[in-house]
C-alpha positions as CSV (number, residue, x, y, z in Angstrom):
1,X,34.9,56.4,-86.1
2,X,37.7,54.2,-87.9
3,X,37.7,51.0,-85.7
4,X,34.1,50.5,-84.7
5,X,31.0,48.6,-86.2
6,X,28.1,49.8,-84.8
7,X,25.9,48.1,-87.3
8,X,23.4,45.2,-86.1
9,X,21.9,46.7,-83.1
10,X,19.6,44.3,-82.4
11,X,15.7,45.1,-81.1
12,X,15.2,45.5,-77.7
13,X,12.9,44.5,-75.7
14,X,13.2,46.1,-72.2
15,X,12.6,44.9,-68.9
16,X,14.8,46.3,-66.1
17,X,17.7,48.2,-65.7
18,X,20.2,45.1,-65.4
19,X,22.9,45.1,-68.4
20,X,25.1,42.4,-68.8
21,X,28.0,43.0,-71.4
22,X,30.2,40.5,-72.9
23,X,33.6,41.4,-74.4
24,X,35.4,38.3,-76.3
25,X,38.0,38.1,-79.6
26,X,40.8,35.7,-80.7
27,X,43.9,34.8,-79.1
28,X,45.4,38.2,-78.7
29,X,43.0,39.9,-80.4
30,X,43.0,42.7,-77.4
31,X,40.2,41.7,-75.8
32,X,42.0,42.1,-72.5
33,X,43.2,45.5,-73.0
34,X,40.0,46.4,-73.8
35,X,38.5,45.3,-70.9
36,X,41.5,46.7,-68.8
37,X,40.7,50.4,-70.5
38,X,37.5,49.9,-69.2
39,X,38.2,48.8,-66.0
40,X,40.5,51.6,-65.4
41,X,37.0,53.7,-66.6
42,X,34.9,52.8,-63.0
43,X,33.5,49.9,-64.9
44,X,33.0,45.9,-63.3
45,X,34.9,43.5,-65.7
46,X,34.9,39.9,-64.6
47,X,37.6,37.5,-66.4
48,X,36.4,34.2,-66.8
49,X,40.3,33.8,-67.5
50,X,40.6,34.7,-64.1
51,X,37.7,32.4,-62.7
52,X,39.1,29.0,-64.4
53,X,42.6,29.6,-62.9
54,X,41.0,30.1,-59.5
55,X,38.7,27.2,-60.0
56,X,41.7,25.0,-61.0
57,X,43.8,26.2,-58.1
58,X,41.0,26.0,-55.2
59,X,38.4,23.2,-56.5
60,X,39.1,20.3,-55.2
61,X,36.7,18.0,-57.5
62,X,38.1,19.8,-60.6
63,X,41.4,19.7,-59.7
64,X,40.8,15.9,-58.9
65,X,39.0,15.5,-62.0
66,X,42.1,16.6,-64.0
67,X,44.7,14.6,-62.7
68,X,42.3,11.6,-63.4
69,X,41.6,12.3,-66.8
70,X,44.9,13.7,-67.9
71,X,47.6,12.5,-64.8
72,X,49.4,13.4,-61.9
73,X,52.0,15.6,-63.9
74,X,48.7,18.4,-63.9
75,X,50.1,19.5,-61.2
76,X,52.9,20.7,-59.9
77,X,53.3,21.2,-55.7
78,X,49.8,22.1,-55.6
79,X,50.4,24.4,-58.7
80,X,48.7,23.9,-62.0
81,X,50.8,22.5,-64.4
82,X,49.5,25.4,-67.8
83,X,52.2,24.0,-69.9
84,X,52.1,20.4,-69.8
85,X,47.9,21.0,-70.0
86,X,48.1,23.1,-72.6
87,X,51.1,20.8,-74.9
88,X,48.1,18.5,-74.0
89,X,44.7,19.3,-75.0
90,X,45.8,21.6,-77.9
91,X,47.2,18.6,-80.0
92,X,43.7,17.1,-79.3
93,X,40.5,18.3,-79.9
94,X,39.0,15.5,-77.9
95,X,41.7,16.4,-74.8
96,X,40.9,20.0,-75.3
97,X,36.9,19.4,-74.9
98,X,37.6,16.5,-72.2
99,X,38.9,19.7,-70.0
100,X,36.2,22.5,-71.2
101,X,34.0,19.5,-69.9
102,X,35.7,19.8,-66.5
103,X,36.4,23.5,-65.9
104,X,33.3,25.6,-68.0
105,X,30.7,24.5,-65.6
106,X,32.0,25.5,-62.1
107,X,33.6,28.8,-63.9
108,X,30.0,29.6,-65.5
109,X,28.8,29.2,-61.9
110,X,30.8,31.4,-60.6
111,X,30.6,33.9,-63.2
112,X,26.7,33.6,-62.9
113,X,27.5,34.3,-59.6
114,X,29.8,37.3,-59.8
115,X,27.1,38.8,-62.0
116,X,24.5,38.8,-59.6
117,X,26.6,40.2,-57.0
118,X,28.0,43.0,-59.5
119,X,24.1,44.0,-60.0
120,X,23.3,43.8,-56.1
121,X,25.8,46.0,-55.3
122,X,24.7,48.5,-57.8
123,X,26.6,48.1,-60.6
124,X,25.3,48.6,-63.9
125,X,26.5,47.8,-66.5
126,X,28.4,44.6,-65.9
127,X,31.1,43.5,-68.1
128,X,32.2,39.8,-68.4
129,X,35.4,39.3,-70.4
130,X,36.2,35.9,-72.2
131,X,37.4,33.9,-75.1
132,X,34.6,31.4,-75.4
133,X,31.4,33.1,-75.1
134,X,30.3,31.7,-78.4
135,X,32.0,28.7,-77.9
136,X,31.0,27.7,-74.9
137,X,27.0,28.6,-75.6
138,X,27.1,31.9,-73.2
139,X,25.9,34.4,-76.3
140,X,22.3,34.8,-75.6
141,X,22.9,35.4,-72.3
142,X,24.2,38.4,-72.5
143,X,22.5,42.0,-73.5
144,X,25.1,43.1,-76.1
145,X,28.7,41.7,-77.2
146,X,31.7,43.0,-78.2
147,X,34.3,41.1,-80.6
148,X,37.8,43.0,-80.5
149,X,39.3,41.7,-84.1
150,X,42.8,42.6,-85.1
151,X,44.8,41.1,-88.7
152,X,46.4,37.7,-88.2
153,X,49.4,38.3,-88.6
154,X,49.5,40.7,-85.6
155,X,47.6,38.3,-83.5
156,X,50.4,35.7,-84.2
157,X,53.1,38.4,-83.0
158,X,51.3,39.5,-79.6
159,X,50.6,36.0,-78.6
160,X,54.4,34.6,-79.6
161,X,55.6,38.1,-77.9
162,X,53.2,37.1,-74.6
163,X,53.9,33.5,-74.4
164,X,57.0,32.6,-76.1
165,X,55.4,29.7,-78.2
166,X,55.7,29.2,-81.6
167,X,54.1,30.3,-84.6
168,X,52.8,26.9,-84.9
169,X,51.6,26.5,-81.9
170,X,49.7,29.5,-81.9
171,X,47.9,29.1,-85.3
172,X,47.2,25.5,-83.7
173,X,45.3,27.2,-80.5
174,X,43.7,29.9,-83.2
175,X,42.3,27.1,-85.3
176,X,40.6,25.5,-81.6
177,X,38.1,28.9,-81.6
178,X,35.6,29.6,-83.6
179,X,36.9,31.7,-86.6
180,X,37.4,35.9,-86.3
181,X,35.1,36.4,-89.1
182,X,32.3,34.4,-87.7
183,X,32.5,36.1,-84.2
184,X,32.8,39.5,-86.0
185,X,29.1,38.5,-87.4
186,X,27.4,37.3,-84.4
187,X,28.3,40.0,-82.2
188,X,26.9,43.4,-81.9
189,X,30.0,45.7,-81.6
190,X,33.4,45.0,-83.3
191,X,36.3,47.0,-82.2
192,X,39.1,47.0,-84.8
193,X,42.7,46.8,-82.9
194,X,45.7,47.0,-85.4
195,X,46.5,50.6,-84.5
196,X,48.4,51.9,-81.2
197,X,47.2,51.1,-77.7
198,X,46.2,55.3,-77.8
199,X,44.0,54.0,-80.8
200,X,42.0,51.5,-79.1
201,X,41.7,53.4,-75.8
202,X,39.6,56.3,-78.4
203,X,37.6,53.1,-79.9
204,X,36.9,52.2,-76.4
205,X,36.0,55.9,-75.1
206,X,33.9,56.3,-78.0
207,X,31.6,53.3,-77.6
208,X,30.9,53.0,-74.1
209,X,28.6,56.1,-73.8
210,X,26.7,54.0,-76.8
211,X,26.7,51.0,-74.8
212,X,25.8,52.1,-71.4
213,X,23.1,54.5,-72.7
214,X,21.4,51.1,-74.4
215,X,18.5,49.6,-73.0
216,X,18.8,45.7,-72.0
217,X,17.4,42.5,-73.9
218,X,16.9,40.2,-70.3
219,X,17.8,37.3,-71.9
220,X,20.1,35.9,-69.3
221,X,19.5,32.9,-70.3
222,X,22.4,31.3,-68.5
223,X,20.9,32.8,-65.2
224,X,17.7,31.2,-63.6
225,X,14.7,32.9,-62.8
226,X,13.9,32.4,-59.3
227,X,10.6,34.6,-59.9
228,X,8.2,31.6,-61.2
């Protein structure tokens, strides 16, 4: 099916019935609406998105750890200040990492967390959604991945559309991630989104009886065994 790269199944080596799924892309590549379509399918999808707003809004040692390392304007009554962090650390590479420092470990946490509870509860699999699973070391961790790629030049015009920055800005942020191409490589699945959102919802109803029907690796290497 136009759309989909199935090729580079990995082998398998199974062990239980766990299966831990990661979906990541580009800055408005459509990783989000992919993981919303499969959401709205009975599926778990945690946003790590999700977790490091909630970890900068309720963790007291991150948020503290901010507005030491980058000021009191981080904040605004209580509120975190995304635009004056963002004008920040994406004219600085060293600013930028300075704050993954801060935020990626408590959101891994909780993520790791999530997980676990996501499997205890029965669900299987379990998505996670995020921009940085390559960058932030995550990738053997999870069972299978999923890029969602689209051209650049409608990447540019979904993220000015959604955020109202410039085309500068945005190519700035692009340039922060590992490339498109290189993500497309490393992961298992690509799904191809240039087409209408009816497009990718068939790309997405498509793969997912491929996916869940998979047996797991177990790597999980970013989750410890309690068992030794």
């Amino acid at each position: 099916m136009q759309g989909l790269n199935l090729a580079n199944i990995p082998e398998i080596d199974e062990k239980d019935n766990s299966l831990i799924i990661a979906i990541t892309g580009g800055i408005a590549s459509g990783k989000s609406e992919v993981a919303k379509i499969i959401s709205e399918m009975g599926f778990v999808v945690i946003s790590t998105d999700y977790l490091a707003k909630k970890v900068m809004s309720d963790d007291m040692d991150v948020i503290n750890q901010i507005i030491a390392s980058f000021g009191t304007d981080s904040f605004i009554e209580n509120k975190v200040n995304s635009k004056y962090l963002s004008d920040l650390v994406f004219n600085s590479s060293e600013k930028l990492n300075q704050l993954n420092s801060i935020v990626h470990p408590p959101v891994i946490e909780m993520m790791i967390r999530e997980i676990e509870f996501q499997i205890s509860k029965g669900f299987n699999p379990v998505f996670v959604e995020s921009a940085l699973i390559y960058e932030a070391g995550l990738d053997e961790g999870f069972d299978y991945i999923v890029c969602v790629t689209s051209s650049n030049d409608n990447r540019v015009k979904r993220a000015i559309s959604r955020t109202g920055l410039s085309k500068e800005d945005i190519l700035k942020r692009m340039k922060e991630q590992i490339s498109q191409d290189e993500k497309v490589k490393l992961a298992d699945f690509t799904i191809q989104n240039d087409g209408t959102l009816d497009d990718l919802k068939k790309s997405v109803e498509f793969l997912m009886p491929i996916l869940t029907s998979l047996p797991p690796r177990n790597n999980y290497s970013f989750i410890e065994d309690d068992s030794e």
